[in-house]
N, C-alpha and C positions, 0 to 999 in steps of 0.2 A: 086398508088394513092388511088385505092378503100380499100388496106391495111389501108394506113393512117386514112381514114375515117372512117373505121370497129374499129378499135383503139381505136381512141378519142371518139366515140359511146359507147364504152363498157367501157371506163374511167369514161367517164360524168355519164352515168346509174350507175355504183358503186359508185361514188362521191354522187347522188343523194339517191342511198339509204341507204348509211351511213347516211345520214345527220341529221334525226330526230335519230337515236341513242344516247343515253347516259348513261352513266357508271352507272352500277348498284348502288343503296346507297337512302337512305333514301328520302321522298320527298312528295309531292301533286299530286293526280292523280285526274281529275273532270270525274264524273258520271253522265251521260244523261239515263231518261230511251226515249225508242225507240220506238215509239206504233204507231201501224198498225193501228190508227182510231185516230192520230192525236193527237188535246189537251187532256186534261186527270184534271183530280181532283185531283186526289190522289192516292198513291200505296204503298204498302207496300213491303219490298225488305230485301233480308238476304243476308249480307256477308258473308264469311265461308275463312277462312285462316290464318297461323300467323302473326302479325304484323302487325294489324290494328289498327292502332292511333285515335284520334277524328276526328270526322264527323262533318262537317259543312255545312249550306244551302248555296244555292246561287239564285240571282234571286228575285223571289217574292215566293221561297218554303220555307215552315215550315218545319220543322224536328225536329224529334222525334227518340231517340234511346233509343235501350237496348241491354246491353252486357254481353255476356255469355262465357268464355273460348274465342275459336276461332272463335266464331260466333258474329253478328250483328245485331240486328234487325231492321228495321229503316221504322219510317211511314213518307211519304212525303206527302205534301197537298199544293194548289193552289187554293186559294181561287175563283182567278177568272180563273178558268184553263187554261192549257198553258203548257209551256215543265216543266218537275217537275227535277233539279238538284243539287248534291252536290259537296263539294270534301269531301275527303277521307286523309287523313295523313296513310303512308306505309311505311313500313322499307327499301323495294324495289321496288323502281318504274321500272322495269322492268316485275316485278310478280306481275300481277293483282290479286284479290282478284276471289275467284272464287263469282257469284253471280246469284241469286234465284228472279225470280218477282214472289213474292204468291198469292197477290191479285191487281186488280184495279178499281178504281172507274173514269169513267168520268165527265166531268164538270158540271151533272146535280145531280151527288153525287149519280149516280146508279150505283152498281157494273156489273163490263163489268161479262158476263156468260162466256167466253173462254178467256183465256189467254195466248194463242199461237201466239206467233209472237212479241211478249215483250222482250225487252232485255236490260241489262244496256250497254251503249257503254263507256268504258274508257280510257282519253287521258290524254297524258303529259302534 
């Protein structure tokens, strides 16, 4: 009996972490940045990878881009700050774009002095 149980255990867990998989191919991935000091203003943020398609805001963020080869540059702003995100168009949503936070400013429009512990989070 405890076989059977072991089992169906080790079924369910692979069933469950196939589940958010999906076949490699083109698509929308959404980019949150991630800040250790909460809401935020503004940031500015580099893509770096092939096959980055248009960027679009989401939310109540502005965006702003420029594009260079394989790179991205992209300023986000919140007026009344709050989480600052986009999405992204990729040729493979599997392969995340590799990605760079260079500067940020929080909701009083001061640039934060460190910027360690920043990061874009990206999902399907």
């Amino acid at each position: 009996m405890r076989r059977h149980r072991l089992a169906a255990f080790l079924g369910l867990s692979l069933l469950v972490a196939c589940a958010d998989q999906s076949p490699p191919g083109p698509g929308i991935l959404t980019a949150t940045l991630k800040s250790p000091n909460g809401a935020e203003g503004a940031a500015l943020v580099v893509l770096m990878g092939s096959g980055i398609g248009e960027v679009t805001p989401l939310g109540n963020t502005e965006l702003y881009t420029n594009s260079n080869l394989d790179e991205v540059r992209i300023v986000l702003i919140n007026q009344a700050g709050g989480e600052l995100e986009f999405r992204v168009e990729v040729a493979d949503t599997t392969i995340k774009p590799t990605a760079s936070v260079e500067e940020v400013a929080g909701p009083d429009n001061q640039l934060r002095s460190a910027i360690g512990g920043y990061q874009l989070e990206f999902r399907r």
